[in-house]
C-alpha positions as a LaTeX table, in Angstrom:
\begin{tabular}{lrrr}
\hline
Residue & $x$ (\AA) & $y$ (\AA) & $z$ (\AA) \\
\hline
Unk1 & 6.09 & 5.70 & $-15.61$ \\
Unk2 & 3.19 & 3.58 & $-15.17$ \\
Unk3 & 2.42 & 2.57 & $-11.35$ \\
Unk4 & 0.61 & 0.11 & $-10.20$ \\
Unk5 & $-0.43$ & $-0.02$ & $-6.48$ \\
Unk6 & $-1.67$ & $-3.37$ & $-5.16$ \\
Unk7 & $-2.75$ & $-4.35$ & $-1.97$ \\
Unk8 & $-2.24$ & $-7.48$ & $-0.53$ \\
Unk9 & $-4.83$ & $-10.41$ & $-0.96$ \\
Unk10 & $-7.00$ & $-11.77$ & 2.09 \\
Unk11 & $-5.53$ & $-11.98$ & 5.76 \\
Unk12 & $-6.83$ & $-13.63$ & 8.88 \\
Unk13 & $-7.06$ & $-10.41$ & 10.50 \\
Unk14 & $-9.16$ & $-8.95$ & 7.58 \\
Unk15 & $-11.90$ & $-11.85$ & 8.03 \\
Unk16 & $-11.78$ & $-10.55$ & 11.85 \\
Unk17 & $-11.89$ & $-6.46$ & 11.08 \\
Unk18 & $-9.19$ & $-5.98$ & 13.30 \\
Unk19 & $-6.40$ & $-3.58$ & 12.33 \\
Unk20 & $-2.75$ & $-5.06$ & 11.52 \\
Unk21 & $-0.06$ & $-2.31$ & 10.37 \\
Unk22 & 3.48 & $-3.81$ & 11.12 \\
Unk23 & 2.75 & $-7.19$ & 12.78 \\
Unk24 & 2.90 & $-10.37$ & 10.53 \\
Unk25 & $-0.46$ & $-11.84$ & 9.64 \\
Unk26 & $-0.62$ & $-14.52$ & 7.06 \\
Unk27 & $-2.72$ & $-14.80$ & 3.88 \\
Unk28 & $-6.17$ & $-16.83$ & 3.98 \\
Unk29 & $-6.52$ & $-19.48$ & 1.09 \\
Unk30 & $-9.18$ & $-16.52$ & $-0.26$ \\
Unk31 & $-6.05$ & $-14.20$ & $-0.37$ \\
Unk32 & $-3.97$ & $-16.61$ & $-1.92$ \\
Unk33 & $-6.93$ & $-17.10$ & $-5.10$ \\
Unk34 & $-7.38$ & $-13.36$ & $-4.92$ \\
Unk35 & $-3.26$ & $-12.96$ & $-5.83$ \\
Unk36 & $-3.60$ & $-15.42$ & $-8.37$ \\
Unk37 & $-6.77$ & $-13.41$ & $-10.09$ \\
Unk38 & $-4.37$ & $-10.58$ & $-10.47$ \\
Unk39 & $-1.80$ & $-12.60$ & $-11.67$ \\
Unk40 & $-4.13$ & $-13.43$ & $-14.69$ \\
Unk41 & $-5.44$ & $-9.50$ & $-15.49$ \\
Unk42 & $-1.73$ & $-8.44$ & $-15.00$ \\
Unk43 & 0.24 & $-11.40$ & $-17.05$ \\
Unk44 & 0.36 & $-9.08$ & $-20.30$ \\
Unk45 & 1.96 & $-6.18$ & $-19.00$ \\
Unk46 & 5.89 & $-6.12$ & $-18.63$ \\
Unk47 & 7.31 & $-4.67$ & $-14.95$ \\
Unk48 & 10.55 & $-3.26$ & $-15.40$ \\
Unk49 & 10.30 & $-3.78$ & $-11.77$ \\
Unk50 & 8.13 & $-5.33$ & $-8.90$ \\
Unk51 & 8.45 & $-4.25$ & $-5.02$ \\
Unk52 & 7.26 & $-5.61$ & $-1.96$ \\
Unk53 & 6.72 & $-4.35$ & 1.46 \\
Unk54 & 8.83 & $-7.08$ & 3.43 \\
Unk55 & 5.87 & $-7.90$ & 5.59 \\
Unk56 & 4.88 & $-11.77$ & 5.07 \\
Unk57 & 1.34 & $-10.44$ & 3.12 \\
Unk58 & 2.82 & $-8.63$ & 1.05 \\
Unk59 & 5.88 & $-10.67$ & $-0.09$ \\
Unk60 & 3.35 & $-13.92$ & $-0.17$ \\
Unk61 & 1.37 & $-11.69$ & $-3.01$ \\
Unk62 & 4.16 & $-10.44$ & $-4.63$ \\
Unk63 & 5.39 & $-13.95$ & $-5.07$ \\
Unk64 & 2.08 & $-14.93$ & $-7.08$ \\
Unk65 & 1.70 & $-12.23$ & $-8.54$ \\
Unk66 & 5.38 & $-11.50$ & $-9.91$ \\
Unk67 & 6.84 & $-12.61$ & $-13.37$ \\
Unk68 & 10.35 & $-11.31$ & $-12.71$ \\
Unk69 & 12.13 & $-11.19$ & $-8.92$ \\
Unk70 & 10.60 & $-9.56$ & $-6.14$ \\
Unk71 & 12.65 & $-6.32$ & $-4.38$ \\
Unk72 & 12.09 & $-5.67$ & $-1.08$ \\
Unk73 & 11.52 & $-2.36$ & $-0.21$ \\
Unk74 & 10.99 & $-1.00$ & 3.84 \\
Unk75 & 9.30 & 1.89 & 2.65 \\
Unk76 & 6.25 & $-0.09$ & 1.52 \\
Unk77 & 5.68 & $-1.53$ & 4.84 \\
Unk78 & 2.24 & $-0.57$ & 6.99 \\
Unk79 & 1.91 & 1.99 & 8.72 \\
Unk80 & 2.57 & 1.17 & 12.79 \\
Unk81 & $-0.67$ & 1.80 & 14.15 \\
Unk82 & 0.60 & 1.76 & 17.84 \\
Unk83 & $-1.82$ & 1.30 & 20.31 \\
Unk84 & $-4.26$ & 0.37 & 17.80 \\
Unk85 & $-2.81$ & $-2.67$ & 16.42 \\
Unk86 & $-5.17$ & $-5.88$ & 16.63 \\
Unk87 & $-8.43$ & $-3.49$ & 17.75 \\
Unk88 & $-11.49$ & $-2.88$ & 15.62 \\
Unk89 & $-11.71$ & 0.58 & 14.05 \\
Unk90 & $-14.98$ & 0.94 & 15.56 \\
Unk91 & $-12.85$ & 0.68 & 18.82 \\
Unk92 & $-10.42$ & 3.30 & 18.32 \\
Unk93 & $-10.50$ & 7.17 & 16.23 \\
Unk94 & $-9.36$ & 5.52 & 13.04 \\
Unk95 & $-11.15$ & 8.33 & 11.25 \\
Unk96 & $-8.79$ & 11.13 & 13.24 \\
Unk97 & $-5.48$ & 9.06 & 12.90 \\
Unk98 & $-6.19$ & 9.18 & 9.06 \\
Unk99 & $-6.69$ & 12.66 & 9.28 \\
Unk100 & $-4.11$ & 14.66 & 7.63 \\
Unk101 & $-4.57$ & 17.55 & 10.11 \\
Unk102 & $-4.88$ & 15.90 & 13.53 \\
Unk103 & $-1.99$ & 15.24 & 15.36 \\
Unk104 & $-1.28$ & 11.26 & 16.36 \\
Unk105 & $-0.92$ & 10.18 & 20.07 \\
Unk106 & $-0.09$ & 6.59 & 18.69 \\
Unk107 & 1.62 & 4.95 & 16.26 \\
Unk108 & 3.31 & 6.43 & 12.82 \\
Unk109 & 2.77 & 10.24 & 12.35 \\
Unk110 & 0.69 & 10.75 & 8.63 \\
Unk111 & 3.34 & 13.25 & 7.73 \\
Unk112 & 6.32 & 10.61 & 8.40 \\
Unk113 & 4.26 & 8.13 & 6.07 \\
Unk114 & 4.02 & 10.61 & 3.39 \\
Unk115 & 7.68 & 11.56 & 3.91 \\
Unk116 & 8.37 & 7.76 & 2.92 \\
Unk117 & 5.96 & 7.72 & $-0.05$ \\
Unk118 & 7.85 & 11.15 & $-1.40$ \\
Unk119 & 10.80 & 9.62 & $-1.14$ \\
Unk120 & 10.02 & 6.26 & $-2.86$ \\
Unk121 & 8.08 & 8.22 & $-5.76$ \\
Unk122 & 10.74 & 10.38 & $-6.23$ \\
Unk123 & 13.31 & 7.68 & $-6.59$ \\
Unk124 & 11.28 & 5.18 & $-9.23$ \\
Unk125 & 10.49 & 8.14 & $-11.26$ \\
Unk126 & 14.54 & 8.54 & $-11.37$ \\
Unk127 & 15.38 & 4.76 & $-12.53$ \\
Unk128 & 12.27 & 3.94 & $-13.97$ \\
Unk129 & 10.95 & 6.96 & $-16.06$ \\
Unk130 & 8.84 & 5.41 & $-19.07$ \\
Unk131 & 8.28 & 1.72 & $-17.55$ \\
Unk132 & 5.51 & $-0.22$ & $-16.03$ \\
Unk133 & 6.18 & $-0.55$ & $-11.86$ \\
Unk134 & 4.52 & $-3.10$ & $-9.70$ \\
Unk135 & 4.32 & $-1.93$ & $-6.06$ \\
Unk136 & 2.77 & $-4.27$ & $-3.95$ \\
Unk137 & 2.15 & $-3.04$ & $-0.40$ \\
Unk138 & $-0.71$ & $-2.62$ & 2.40 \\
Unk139 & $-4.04$ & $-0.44$ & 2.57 \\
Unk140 & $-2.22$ & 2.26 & 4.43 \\
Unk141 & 0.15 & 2.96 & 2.39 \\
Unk142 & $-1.85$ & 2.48 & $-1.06$ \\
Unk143 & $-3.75$ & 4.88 & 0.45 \\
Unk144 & $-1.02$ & 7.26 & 1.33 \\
Unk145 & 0.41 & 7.23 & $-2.45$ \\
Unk146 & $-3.15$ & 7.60 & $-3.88$ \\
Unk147 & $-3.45$ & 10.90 & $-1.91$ \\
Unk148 & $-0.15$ & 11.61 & $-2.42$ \\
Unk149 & $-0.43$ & 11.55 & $-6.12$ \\
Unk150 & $-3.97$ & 13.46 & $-6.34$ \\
Unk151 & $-3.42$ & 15.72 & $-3.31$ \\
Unk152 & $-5.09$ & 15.99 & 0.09 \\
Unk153 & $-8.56$ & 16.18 & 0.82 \\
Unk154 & $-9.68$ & 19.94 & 1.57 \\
Unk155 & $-11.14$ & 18.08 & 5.01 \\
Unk156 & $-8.11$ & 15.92 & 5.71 \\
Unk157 & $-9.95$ & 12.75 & 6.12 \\
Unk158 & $-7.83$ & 10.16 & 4.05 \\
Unk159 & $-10.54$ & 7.70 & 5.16 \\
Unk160 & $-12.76$ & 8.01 & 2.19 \\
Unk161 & $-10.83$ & 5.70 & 0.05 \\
Unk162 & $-11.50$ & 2.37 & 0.69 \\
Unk163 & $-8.47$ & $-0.40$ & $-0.88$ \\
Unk164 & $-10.09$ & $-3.82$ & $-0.97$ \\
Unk165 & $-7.74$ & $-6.62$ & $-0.40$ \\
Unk166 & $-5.98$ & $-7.48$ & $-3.69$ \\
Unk167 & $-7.06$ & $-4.21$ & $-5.60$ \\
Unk168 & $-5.16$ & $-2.28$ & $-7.25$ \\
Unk169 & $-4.87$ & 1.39 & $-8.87$ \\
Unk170 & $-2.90$ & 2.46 & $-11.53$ \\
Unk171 & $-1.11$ & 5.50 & $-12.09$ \\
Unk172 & 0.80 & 7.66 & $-15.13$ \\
Unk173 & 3.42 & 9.34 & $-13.46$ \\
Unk174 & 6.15 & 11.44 & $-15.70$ \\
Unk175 & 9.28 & 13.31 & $-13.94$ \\
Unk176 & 6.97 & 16.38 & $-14.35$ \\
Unk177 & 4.85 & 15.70 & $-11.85$ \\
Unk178 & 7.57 & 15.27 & $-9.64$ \\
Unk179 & 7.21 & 17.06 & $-6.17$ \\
\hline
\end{tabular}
């Protein structure tokens, strides 16, 4: 299988640096050109399937993006951030609530994220074994299936990888590698 990760294009709250797991936050005109750009490098390849995280950023991209219907997956969503949500990361320990090791006092555990990812990897390299996916999802959780993929940092810090808005990675995936 061939995965493709994308985040979502430009949102109000990304202009502002504030952090925005579960709440809705719409896409800026930029985000909306951004979604369209990828719609252009991706138009050649043919998704067997495209899924969105339900969250209005997400689905707004997907909807640009997408050459065949969108399915809505809960698995994709953000991460809740808790107590966080809507503060700068300066404002908060983003670094130890991305930290693999740490234990959260807010918000989604790591562990229950990564539990999600496992079980969404697991079931696309079931139905789709040899075709091209389109995931389209949030920072957090591109992040989680990047480091879910290539393992965990010896130090635990997931923070290192930074997702711009509208990027996206791509992965070869075969039911060997399956966890």
């Amino acid at each position: 299988m061939k995965l493709y990760v994308l985040r979502h294009g430009e949102t109000e709250t990304n202009i502002l640096k504030l952090i925005c797991g579960k709440s809705e936050c719409n896409l800026t005109r930029t985000g909306m050109d951004q979604a369209r750009e990828v719609k252009q490098k991706l138009k050649d390849v043919d998704f067997k399937a495209i899924f969105s995280s339900p969250l209005t950023r997400a689905r707004i991209t997907a909807s640009i993006v997408a050459n065949k219907p969108i399915k809505i997956d809960k698995r994709l969503t953000e991460r809740d951030y808790g107590d966080y949500e809507f503060k700068k990361k300066t404002e908060v320990d983003y670094q130890g609530f991305w930290n693999y090791a740490k234990r959260q006092t807010t918000g989604e555990k790591l562990k229950d994220l990564m539990n999600r990812i496992d079980s969404l990897i697991k079931e696309l390299l079931e139905k789709y074994p040899s075709s091209n996916v389109l995931l389209v999802t949030h920072s957090g959780v591109a992040r989680g299936i990047h480091y879910y993929l290539t393992g965990i940092p010896k130090d635990n810090d997931l923070t290192k990888l930074a997702i711009p808005n509208c990027s996206y990675r791509v992965y070869e995936l075969s039911k060997e590698d399956e966890r």
